[in-house]
MIDOSE-1310 file (N, C-alpha, C; in nm, 2 decimals, decimal comma, always signed):
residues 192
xxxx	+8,94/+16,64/+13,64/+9,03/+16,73/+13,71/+9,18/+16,68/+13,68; +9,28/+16,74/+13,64/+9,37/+16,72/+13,62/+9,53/+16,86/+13,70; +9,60/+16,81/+13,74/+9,69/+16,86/+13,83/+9,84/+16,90/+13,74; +9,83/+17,02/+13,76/+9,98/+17,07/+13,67/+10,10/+17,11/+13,75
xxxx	+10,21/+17,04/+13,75/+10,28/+17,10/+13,84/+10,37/+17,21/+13,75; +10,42/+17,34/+13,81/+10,49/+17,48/+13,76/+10,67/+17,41/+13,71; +10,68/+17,36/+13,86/+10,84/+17,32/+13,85/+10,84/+17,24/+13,76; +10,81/+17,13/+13,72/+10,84/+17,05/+13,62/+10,77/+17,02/+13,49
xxxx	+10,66/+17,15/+13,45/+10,59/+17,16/+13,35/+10,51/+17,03/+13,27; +10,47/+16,94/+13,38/+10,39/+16,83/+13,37/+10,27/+16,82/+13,47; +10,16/+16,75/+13,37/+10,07/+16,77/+13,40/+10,01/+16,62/+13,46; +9,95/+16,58/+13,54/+9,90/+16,42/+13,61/+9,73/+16,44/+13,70
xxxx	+9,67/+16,32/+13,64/+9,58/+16,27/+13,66/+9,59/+16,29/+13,84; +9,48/+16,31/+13,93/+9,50/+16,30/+14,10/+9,56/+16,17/+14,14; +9,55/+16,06/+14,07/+9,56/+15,90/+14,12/+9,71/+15,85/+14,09; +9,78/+15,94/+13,99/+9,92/+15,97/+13,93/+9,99/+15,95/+14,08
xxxx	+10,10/+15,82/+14,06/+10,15/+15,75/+14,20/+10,33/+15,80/+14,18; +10,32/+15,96/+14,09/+10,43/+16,01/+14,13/+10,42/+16,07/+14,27; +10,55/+16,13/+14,34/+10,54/+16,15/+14,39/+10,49/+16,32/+14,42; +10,39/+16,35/+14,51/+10,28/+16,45/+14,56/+10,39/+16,60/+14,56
xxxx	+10,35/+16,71/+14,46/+10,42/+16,83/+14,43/+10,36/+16,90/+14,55; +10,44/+17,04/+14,57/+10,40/+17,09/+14,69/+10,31/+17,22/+14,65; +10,21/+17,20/+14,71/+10,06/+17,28/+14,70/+10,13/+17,42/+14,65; +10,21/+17,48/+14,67/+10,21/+17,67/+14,59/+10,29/+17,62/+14,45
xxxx	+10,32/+17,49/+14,37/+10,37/+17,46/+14,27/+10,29/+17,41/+14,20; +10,15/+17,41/+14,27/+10,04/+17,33/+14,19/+9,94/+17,39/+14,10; +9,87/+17,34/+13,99/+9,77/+17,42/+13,94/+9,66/+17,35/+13,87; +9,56/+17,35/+13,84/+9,41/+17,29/+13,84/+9,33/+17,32/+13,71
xxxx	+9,35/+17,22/+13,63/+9,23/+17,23/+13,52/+9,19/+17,10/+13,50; +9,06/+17,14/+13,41/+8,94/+17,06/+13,42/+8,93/+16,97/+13,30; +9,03/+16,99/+13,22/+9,09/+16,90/+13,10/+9,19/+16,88/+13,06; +9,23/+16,79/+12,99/+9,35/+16,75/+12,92/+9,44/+16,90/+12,89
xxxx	+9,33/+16,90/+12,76/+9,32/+17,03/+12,68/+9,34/+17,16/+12,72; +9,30/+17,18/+12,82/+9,31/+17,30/+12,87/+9,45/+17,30/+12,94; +9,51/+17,17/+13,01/+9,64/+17,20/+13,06/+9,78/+17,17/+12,94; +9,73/+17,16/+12,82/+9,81/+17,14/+12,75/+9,82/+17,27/+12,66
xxxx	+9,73/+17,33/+12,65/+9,74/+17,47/+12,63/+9,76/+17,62/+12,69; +9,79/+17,53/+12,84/+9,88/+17,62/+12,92/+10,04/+17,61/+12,92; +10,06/+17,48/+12,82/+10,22/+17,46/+12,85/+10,22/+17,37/+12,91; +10,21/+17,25/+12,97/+10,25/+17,15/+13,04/+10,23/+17,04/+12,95
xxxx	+10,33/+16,94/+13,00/+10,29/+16,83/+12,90/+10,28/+16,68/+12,96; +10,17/+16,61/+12,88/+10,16/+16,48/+12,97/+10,25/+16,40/+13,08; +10,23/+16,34/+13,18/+10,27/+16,28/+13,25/+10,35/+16,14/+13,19; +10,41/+16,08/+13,20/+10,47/+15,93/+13,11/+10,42/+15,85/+13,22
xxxx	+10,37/+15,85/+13,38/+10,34/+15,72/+13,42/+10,19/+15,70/+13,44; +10,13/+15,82/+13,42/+9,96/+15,83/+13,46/+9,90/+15,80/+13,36; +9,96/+15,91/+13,25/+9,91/+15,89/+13,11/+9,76/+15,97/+13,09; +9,75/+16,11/+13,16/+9,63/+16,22/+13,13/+9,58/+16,22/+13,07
xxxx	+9,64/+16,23/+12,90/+9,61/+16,27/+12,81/+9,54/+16,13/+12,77; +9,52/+16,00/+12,80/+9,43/+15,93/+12,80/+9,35/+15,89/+12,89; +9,31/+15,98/+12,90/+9,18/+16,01/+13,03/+9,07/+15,87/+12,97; +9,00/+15,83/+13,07/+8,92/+15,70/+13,06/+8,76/+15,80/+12,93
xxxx	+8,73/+15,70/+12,87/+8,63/+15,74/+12,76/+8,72/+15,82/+12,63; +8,80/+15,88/+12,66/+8,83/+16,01/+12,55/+8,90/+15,86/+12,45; +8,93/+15,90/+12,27/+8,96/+15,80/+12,18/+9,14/+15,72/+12,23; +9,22/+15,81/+12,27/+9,37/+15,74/+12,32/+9,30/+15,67/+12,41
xxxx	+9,22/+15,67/+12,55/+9,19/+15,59/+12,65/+9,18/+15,45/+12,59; +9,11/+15,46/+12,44/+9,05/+15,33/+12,42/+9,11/+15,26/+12,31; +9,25/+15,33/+12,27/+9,33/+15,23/+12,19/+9,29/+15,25/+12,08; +9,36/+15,06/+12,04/+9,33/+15,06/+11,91/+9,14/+15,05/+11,89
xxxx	+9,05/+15,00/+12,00/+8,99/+15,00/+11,96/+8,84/+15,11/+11,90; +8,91/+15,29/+11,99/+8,86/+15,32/+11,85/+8,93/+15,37/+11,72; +9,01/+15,28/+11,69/+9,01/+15,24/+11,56/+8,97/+15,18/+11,46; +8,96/+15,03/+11,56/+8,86/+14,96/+11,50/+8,70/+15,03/+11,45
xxxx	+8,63/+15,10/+11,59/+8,55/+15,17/+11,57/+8,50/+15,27/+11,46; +8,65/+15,34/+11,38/+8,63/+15,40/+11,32/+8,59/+15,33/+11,18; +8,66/+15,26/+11,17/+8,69/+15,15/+11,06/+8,53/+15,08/+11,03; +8,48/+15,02/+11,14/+8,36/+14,96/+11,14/+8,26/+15,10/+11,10
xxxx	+8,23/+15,22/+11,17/+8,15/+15,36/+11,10/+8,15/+15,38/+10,93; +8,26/+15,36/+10,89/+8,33/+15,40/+10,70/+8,29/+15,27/+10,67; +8,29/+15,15/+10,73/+8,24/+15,00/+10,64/+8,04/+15,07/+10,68; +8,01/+15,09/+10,76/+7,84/+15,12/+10,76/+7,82/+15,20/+10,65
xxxx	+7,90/+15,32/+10,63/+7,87/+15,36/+10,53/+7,92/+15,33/+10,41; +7,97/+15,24/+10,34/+8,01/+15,16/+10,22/+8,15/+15,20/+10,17; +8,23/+15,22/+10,31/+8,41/+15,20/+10,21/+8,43/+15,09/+10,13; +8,38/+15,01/+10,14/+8,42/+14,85/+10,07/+8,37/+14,80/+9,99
xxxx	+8,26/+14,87/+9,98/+8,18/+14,84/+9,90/+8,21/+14,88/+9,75; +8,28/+14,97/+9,72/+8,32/+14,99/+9,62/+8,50/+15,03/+9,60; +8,54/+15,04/+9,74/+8,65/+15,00/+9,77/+8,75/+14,92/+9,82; +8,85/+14,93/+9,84/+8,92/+14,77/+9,89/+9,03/+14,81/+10,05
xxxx	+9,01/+14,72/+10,12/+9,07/+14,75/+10,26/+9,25/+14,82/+10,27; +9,30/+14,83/+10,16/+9,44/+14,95/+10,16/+9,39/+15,02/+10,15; +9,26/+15,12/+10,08/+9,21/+15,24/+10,10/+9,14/+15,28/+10,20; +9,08/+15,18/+10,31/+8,98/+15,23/+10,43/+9,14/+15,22/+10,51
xxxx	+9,23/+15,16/+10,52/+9,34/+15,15/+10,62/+9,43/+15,31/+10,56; +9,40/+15,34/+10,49/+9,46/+15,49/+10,42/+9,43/+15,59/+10,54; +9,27/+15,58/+10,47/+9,16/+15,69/+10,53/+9,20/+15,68/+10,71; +9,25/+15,57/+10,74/+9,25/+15,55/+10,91/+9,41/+15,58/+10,93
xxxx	+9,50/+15,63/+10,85/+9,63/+15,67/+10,90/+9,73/+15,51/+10,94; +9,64/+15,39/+10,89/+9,73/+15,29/+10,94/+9,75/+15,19/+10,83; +9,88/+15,09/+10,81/+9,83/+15,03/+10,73/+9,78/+14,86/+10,72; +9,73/+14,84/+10,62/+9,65/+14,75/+10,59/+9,60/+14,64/+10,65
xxxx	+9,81/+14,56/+10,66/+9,79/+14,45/+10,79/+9,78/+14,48/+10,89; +9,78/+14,60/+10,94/+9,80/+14,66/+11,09/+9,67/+14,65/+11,10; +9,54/+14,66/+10,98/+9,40/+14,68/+11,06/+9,30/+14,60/+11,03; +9,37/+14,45/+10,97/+9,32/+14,32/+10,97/+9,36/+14,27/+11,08
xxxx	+9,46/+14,26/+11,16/+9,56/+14,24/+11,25/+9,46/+14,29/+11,34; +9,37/+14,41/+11,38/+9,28/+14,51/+11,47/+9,19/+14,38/+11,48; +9,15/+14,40/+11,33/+9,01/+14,33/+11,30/+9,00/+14,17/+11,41; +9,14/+14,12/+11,30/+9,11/+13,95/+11,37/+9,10/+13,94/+11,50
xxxx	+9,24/+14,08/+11,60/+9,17/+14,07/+11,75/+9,08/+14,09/+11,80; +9,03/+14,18/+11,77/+8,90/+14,23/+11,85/+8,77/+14,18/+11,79; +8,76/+14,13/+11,64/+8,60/+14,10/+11,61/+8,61/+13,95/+11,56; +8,76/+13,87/+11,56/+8,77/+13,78/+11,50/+8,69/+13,75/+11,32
xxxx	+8,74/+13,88/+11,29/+8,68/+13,87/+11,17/+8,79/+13,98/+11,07; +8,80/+13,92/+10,94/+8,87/+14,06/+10,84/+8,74/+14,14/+10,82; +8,79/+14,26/+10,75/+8,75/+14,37/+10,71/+8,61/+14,34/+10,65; +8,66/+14,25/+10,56/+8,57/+14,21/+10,42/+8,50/+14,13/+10,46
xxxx	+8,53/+14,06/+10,52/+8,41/+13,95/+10,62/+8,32/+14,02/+10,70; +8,37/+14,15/+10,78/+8,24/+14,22/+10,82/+8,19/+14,33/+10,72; +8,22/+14,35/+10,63/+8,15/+14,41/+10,50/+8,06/+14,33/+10,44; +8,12/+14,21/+10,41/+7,98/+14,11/+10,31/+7,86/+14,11/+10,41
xxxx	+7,90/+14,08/+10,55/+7,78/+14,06/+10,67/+7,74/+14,16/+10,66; +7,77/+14,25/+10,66/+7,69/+14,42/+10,66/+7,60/+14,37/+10,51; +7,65/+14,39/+10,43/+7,54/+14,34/+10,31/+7,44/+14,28/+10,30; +7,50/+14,18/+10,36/+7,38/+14,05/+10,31/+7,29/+14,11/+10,43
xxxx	+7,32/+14,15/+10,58/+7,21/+14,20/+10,65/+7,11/+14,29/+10,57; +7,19/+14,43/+10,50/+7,10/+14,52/+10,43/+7,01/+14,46/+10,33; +7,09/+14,36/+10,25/+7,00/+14,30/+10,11/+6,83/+14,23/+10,18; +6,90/+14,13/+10,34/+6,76/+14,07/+10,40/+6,66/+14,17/+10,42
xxxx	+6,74/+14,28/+10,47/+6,59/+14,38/+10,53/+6,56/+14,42/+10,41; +6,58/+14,44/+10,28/+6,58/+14,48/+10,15/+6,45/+14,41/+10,12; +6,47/+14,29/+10,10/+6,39/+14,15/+10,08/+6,27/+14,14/+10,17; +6,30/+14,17/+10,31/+6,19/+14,16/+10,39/+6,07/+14,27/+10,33
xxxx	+6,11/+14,37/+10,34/+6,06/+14,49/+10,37/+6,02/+14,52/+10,26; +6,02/+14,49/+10,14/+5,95/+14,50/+10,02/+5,96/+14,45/+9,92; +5,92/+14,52/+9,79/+5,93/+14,39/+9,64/+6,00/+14,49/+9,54; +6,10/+14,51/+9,60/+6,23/+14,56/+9,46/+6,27/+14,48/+9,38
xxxx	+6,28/+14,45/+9,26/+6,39/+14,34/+9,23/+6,52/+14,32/+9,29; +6,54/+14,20/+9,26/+6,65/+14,16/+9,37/+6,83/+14,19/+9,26; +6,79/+14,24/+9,22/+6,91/+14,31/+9,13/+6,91/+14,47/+9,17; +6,82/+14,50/+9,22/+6,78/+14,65/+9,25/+6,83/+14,64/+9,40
xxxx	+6,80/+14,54/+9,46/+6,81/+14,50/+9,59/+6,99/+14,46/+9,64; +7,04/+14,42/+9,54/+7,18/+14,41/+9,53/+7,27/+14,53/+9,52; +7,17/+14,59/+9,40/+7,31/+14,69/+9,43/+7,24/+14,84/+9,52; +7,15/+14,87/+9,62/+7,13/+14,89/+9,72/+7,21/+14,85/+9,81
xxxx	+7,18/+14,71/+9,89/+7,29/+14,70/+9,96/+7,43/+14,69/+9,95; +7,50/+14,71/+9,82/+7,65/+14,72/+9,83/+7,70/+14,61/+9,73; +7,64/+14,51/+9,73/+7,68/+14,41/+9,64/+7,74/+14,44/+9,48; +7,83/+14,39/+9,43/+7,86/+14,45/+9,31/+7,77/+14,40/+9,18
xxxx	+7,73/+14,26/+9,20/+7,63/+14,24/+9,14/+7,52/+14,15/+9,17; +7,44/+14,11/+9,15/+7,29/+14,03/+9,18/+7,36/+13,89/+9,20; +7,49/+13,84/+9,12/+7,54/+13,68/+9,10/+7,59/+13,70/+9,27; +7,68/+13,78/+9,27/+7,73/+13,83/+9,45/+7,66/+13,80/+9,54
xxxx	+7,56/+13,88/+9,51/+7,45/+13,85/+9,62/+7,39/+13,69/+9,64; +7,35/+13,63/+9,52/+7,32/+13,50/+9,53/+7,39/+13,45/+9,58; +7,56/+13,44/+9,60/+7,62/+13,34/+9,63/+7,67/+13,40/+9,74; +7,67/+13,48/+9,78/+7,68/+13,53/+9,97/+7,51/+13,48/+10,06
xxxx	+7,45/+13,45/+9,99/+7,31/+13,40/+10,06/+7,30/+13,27/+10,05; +7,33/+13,20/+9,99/+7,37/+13,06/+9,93/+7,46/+13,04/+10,06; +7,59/+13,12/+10,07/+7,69/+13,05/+10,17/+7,66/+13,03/+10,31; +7,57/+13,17/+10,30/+7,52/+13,19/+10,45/+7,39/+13,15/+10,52
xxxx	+7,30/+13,14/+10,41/+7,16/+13,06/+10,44/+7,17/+12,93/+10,34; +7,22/+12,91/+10,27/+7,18/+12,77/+10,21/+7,07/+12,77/+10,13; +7,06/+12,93/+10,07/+6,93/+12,94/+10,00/+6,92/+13,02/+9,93; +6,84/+13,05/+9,79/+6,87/+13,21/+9,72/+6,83/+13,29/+9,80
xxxx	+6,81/+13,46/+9,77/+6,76/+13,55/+9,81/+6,60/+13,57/+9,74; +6,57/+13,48/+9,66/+6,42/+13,47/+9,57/+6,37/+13,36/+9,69; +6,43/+13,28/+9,68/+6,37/+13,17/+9,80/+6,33/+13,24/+9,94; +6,42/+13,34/+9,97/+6,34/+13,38/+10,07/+6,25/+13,46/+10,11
xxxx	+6,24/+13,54/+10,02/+6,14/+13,62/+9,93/+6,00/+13,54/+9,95; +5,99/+13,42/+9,88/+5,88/+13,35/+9,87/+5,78/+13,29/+10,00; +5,86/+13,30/+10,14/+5,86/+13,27/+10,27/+5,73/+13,36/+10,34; +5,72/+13,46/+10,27/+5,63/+13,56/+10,31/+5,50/+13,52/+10,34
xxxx	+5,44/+13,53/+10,43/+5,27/+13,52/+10,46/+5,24/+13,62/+10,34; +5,08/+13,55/+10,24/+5,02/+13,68/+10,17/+4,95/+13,80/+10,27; +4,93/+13,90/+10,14/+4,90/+13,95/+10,21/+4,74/+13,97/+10,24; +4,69/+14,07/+10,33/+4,56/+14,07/+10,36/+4,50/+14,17/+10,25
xxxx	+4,40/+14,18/+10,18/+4,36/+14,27/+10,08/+4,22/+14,29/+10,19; +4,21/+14,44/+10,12/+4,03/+14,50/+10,18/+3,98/+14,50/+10,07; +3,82/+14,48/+10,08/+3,72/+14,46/+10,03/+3,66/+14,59/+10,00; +3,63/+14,65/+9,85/+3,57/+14,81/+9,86/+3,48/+14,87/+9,96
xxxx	+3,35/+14,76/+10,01/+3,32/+14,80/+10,16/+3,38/+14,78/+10,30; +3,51/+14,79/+10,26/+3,60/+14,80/+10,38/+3,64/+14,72/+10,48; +3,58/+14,55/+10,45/+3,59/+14,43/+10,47/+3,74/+14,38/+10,48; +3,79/+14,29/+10,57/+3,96/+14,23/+10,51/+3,87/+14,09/+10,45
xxxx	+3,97/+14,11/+10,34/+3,93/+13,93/+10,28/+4,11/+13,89/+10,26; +4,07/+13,74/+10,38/+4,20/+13,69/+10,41/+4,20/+13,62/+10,29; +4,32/+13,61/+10,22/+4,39/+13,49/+10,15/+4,31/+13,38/+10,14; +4,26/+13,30/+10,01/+4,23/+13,13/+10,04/+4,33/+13,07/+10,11
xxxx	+4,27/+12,95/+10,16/+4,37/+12,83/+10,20/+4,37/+12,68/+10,14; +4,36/+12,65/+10,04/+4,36/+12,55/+9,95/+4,40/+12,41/+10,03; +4,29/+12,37/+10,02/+4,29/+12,26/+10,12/+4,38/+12,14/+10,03; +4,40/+12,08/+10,10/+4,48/+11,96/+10,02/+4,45/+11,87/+9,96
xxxx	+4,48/+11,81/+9,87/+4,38/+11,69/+9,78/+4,42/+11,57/+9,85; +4,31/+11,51/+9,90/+4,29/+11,39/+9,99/+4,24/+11,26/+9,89; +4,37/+11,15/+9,83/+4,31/+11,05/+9,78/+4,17/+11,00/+9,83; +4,08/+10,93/+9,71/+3,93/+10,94/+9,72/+3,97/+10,76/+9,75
xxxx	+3,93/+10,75/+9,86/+3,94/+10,60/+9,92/+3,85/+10,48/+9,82; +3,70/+10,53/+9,80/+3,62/+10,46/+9,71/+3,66/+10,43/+9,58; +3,76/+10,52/+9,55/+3,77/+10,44/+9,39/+3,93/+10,37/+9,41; +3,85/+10,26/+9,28/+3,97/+10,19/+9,28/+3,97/+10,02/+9,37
């Protein structure tokens, strides 16, 4: 609910700690939008037009927000952070500046983490090549990928690949036959 006063063609929130217009100068809509399309214009101490939830309420950060949406879907991946700060109307250092406050992270730092997350579930989740798997998740090439999984696990992306339990195969009469388990070779005590 939002309060428009006639005389001064301003519009305020109920909680607006101007001082209270007098009831036949008053008028009543149910949004921003709708009192701003009657002609009134935001308040400067209430600040209406950033009603709590709506994107002004929440600043820069949905900005950040938007920014983090276009990295889900691969701005960076093939692009570089002066063109996602384009697409967002701001520039560049202004939205590393966003970044470092609010996620303590740059752009590109939460772009590779986006990656390397897609490449694991890539890896988990089936047996593509891991070159096929790279450039899936965004990576520009398979060397990329090795050395963003290297920095961050301490391990290839084949290495973890190999981590897998086998798997269970059925038997034509519809049997599971689990995997052997190759017992270990136990020096033979008697000889020798």
């Amino acid at each position: 609910m939002f309060v428009a006063v006639k005389t001064t063609g301003v519009y305020c929130r109920p909680v607006c700690p101007a001082r209270t217009p007098l009831a036949r100068n008053v008028r009543f809509y149910g949004s921003a939008v709708s009192a701003e399309r009657a002609g009134f214009r935001p308040c400067l101490r209430c600040r209406p037009e950033a009603a709590p939830f709506c994107p002004a309420w929440k600043g820069t950060r949905t900005t950040v927000e938007r920014a983090l949406a276009l990295i889900e879907d691969g701005a960076l991946d093939h692009g570089n952070v002066a063109a996602l700060a384009d697409r967002l109307g701001i520039g560049a250092r202004h939205l590393s500046r966003l970044f470092a406050a609010q996620l303590d992270a740059s752009p590109l730092q939460v772009a590779l983490s986006r990656r390397v997350q897609r490449a694991k579930c890539l890896i988990d989740g089936g047996d593509l090549p891991l070159a096929l798997v790279a450039q899936r998740a965004g990576f520009s090439s398979a060397r990329r990928m090795n050395a963003a999984f290297a920095k961050l696990y301490g391990r290839s992306p084949a290495s973890l690949r190999r981590k897998r339990p086998p798997a269970v195969t059925m038997q034509p009469n519809g049997d599971q036959q689990w995997p052997r388990a190759t017992a270990p070779s136990v020096p033979n005590r008697n000889s020798g």
